[in-house]
N, C-alpha and C positions, 0 to 999 in steps of 0.2 A: 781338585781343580776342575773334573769335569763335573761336578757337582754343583760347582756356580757356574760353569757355564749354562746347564742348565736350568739354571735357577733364574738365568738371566734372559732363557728366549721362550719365557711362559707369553702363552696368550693373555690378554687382557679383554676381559668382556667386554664389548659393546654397550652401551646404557639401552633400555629396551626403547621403541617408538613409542611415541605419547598416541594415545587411544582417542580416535575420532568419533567422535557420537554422528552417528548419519542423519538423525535427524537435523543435526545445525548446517549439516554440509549444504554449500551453495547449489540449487538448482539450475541445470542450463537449461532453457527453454529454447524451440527452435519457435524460429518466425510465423505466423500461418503462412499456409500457402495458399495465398488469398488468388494466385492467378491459376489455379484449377479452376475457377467460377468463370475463366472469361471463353471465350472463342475456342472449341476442339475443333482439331481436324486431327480424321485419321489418316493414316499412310496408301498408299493404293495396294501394297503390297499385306495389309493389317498389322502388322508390327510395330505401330509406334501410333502413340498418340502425341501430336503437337497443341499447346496449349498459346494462345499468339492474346496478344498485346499490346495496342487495344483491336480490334476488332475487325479484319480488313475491311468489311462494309463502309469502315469510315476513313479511310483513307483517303488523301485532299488529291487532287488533280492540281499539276504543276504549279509543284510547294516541296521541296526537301520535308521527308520525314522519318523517323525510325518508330522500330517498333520491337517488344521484344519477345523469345520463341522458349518455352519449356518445354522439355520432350520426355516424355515417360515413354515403356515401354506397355502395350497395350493391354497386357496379360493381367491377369493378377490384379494387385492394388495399385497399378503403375509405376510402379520407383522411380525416381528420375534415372535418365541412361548418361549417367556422369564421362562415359568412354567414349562420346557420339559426337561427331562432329556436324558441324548445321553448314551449309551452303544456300544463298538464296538467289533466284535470280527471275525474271517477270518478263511475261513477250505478251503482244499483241496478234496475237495468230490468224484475225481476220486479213490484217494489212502488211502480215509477212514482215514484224519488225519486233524489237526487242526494247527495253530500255537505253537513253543516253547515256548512263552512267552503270559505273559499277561500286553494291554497295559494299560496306565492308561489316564481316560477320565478328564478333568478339562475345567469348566467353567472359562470363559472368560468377562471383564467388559462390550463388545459391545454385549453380547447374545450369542456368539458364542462359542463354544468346541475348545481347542486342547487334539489332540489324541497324545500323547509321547509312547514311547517303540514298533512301529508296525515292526516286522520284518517277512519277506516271505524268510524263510531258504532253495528253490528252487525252479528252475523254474518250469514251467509248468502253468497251469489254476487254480489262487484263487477264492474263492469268497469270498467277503468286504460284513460280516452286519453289518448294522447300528440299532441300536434299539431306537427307540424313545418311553418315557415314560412319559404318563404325567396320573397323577389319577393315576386308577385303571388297566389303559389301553396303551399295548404295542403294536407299529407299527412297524413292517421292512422293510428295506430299503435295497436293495441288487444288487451288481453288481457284474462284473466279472473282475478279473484283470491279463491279461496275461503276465507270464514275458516267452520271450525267452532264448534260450540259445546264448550265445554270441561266 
């Protein structure tokens, strides 16, 4: 009797996996990252390159616009800093005043930021910061953005 017991609790082979040939295997290809070719700025701190979106130079005077922020890390081949949080915000530091609004930052599936709600309510000389956070530890990123009068 214990002889058909075990007779009864053999293992049963698994059928083996069917053989993938690699070369049929589907390739994934990543997107280019066609927005390294736009706008750098570095960080003041040098740790971060921001790649922005389109251009600030062309940014409209009193018009809602967004734009959007890629940020590598400076170093190296830049990898995106997938850990980094982006905060943006613009003053007028001639006239001691800041924007009317505040925009709102949202990450993006490719690593990247868009910035929605930025508006420069007149001309003159802004300055665009970019705050990068990642840890404990915040970086800025800062440029100038001149709108004329037309």
């Amino acid at each position: 009797m214990l002889g058909a017991a075990w007779m009864s609790c053999r293992t049963v082979e698994a059928p083996l996996a069917k053989e993938i040939d690699v070369a049929t295997a589907p390739i994934v290809e990543r997107p280019p990252e066609t927005w390294r070719t736009n706008t750098r700025l570095v960080s003041n701190g040098g740790e971060y390159a921001l790649f922005v979106t389109p251009d600030p130079r062309t940014f409209p005077d009193n018009e809602a616009f967004s734009f959007v922020v890629h940020i590598c890390e400076a170093h190296g081949k830049e990898p995106l800093a997938y850990d980094a949080a982006l905060s943006v915000d613009a003053a007028m530091p001639q006239h001691g005043h800041g924007m009317n609004r505040r925009p709102i930052v949202q990450a993006n599936a490719d690593g990247g930021f868009t910035v929605d709600g930025m508006y420069f309510h007149m001309t003159g000389r802004w300055e665009l910061y970019l705050d990068v956070t990642r840890g404990a530890w915040t970086e800025r990123t800062q440029c100038t953005v001149e709108l004329a009068d037309e």
